[in-house]
C-alpha positions as CSV (number, residue, x, y, z in Angstrom):
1,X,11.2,-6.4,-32.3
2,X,7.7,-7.7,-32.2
3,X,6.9,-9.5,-29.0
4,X,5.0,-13.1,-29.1
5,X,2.7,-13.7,-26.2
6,X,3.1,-17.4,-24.7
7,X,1.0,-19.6,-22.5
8,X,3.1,-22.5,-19.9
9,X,0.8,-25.7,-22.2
10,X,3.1,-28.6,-19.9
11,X,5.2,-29.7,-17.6
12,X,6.7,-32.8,-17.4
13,X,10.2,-35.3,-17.1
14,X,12.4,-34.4,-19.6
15,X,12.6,-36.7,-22.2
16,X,16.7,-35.6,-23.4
17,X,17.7,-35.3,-20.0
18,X,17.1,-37.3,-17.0
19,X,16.8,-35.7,-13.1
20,X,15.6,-32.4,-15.1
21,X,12.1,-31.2,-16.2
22,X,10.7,-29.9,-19.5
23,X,8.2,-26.8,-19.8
24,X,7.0,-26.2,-22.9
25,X,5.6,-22.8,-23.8
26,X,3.1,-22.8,-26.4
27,X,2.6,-19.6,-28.6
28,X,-0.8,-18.1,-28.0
29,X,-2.1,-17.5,-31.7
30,X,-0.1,-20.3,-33.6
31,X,0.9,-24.5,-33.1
32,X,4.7,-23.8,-31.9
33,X,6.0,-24.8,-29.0
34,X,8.8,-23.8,-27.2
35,X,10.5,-26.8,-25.1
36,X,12.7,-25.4,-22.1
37,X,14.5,-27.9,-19.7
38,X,15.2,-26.3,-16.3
39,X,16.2,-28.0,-13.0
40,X,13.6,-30.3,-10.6
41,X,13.6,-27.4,-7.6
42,X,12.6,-25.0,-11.0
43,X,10.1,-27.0,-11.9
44,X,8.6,-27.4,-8.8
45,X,8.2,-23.7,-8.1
46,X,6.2,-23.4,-11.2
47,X,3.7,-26.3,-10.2
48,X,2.9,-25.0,-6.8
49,X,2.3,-21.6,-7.9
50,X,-0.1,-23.5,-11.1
51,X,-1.8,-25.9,-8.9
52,X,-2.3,-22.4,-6.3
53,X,-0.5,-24.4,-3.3
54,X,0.1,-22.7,-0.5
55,X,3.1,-23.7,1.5
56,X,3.8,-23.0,5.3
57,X,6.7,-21.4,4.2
58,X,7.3,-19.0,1.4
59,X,9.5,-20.8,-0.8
60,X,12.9,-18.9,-2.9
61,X,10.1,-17.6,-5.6
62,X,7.6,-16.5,-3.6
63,X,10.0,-14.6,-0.9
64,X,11.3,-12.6,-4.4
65,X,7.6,-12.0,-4.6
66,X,7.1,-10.5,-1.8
67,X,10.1,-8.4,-1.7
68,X,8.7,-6.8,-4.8
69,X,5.7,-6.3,-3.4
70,X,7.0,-4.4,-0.4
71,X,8.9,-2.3,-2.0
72,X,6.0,-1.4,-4.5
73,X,7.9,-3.0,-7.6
74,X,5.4,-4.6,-10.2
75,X,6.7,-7.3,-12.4
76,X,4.8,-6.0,-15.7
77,X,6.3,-8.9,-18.4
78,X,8.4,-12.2,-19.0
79,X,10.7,-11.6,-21.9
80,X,12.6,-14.7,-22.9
81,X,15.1,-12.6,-25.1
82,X,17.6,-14.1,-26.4
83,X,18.9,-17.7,-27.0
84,X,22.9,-18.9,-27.0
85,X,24.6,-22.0,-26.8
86,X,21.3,-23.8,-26.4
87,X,20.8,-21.8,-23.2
88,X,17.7,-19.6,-22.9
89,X,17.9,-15.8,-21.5
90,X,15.0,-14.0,-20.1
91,X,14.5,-10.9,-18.5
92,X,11.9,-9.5,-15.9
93,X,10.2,-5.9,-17.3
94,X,9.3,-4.4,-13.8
95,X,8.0,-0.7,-12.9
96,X,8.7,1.0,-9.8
97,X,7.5,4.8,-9.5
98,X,6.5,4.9,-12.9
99,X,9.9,3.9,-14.2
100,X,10.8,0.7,-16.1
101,X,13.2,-1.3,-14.6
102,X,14.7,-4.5,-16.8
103,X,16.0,-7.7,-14.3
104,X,17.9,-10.5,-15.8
105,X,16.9,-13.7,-15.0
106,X,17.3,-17.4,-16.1
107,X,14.0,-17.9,-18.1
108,X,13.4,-20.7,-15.6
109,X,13.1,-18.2,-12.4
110,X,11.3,-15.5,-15.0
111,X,8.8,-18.6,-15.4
112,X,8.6,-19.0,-12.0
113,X,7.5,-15.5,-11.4
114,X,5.1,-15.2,-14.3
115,X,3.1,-17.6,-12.6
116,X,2.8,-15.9,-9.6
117,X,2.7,-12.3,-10.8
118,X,-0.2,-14.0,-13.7
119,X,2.0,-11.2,-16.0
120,X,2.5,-12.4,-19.7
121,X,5.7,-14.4,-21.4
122,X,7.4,-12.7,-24.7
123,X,9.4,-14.2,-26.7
124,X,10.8,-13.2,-30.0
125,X,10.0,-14.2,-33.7
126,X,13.9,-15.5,-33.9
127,X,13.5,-17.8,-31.2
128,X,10.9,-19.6,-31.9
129,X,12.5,-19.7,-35.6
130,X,15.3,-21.6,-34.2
131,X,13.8,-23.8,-30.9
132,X,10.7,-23.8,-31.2
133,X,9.0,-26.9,-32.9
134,X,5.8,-27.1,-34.2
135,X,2.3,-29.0,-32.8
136,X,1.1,-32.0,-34.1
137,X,-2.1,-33.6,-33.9
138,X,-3.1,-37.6,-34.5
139,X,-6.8,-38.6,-34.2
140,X,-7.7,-35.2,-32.7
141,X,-5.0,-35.4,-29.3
142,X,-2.5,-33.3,-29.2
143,X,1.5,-34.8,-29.0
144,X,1.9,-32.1,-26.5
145,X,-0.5,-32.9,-23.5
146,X,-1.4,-30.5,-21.2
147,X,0.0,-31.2,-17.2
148,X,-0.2,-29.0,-14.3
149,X,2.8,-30.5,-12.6
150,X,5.4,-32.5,-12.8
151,X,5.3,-36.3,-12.3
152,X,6.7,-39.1,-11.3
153,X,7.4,-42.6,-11.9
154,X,3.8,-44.6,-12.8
155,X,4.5,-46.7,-9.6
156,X,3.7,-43.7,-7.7
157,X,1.0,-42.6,-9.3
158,X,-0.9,-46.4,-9.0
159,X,0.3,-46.7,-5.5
160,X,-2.3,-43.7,-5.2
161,X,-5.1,-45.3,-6.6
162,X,-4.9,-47.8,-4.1
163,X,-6.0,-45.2,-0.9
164,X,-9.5,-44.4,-0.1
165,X,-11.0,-40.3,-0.8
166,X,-10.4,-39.6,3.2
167,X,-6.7,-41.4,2.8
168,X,-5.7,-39.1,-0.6
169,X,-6.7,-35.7,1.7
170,X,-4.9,-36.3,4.9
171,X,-2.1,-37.9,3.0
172,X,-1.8,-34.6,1.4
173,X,-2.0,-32.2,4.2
174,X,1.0,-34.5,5.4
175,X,3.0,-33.8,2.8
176,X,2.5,-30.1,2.4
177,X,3.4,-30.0,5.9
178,X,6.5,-31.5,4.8
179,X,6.8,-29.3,1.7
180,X,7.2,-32.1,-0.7
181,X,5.4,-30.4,-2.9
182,X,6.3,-32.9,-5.8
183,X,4.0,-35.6,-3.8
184,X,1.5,-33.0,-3.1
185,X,1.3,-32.7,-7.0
186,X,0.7,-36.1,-7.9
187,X,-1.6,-36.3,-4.7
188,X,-4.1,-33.9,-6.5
189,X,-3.5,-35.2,-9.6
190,X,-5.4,-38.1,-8.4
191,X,-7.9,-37.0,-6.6
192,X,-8.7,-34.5,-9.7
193,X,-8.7,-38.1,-11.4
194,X,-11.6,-39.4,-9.5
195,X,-13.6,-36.0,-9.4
196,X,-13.8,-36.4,-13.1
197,X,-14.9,-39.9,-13.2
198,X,-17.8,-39.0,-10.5
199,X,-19.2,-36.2,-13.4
């Protein structure tokens, strides 16, 4: 079966189900989009390793990374292969010695360690056939914006707005030393905000 390359496009709230997340994968040389929900702790693990945070502690995805790593195991390909029930499958294609070694996975840890291995997402033709839904654009923006992390109520976000440059960076060493990483997120958000606005 003929393998279609993906790019992570968002990550947000989910809009169908609340206290969950949505990534959408978008496919690389069309307009679909693949929508995935997958759990808060999920979708946090994919925001630190796209916003390149590093926490004092390795976290579940990164501790899997390194095992890997040790045990010279190279994680080659993200293969979202299948789709039942509504629930997504995924396996990760690794090599070891020159051998290739196929993990299963739910697509939302296979994300995870895409991210941090910068390997490429597969899916299949029959997938996107029947989940995946397709771009579209009004007045030149896209439906599907792009995010880096995931985010909040807006209270939190203009609560932000409200502390000074100097305020925004120790606030967020404080929290990484927390490992909220969620806050961190928004934290940068802003400041990337106001860098903008200064060019």
């Amino acid at each position: 079966m003929k393998k279609i390359p993906l790019d992570i496009v968002a990550l947000s709230h989910s809009v169908t189900q609340s206290h969950n997340y949505a990534v959408v994968l978008g496919e690389q040389d069309g307009s679909r989009r693949l929508p995935i929900v997958i759990g808060g702790f999920e979708a946090q693990a994919i925001a630190v390793a796209m916003e390149r945070m590093t926490p004092n502690r390795p976290l579940t995805h990164d501790l899997f990374k390194n095992s890997l790593e040790t045990f010279e195991i190279e994680l080659k390909e993200v293969i979202i292969n299948n789709l039942l029930d509504g629930i997504f499958y995924a396996k990760l294609v690794c090599l070891k010695g020159g051998e290739v070694v196929e993990i299963d996975s739910r697509t939302s840890d296979a994300l995870a360690m895409a991210v941090r291995f910068k390997c490429p997402i597969y899916t299949y033709e029959f997938i996107l056939e029947s989940a995946g839904v397709i771009l579209e654009e009004t007045e030149g923006e896209q439906t599907v914006k792009k995010t880096k992390a995931p985010r909040k109520a807006t209270k939190a976000k203009n609560a932000l707005s409200t502390y000074s440059d100097q305020d925004l960076s120790k606030m967020l060493d404080d929290v990484l030393k927390e490992e909220d990483y969620e806050r961190a997120a928004e934290i940068r958000d802003e400041m990337k905000r106001r860098d903008s606005k200064k060019k």
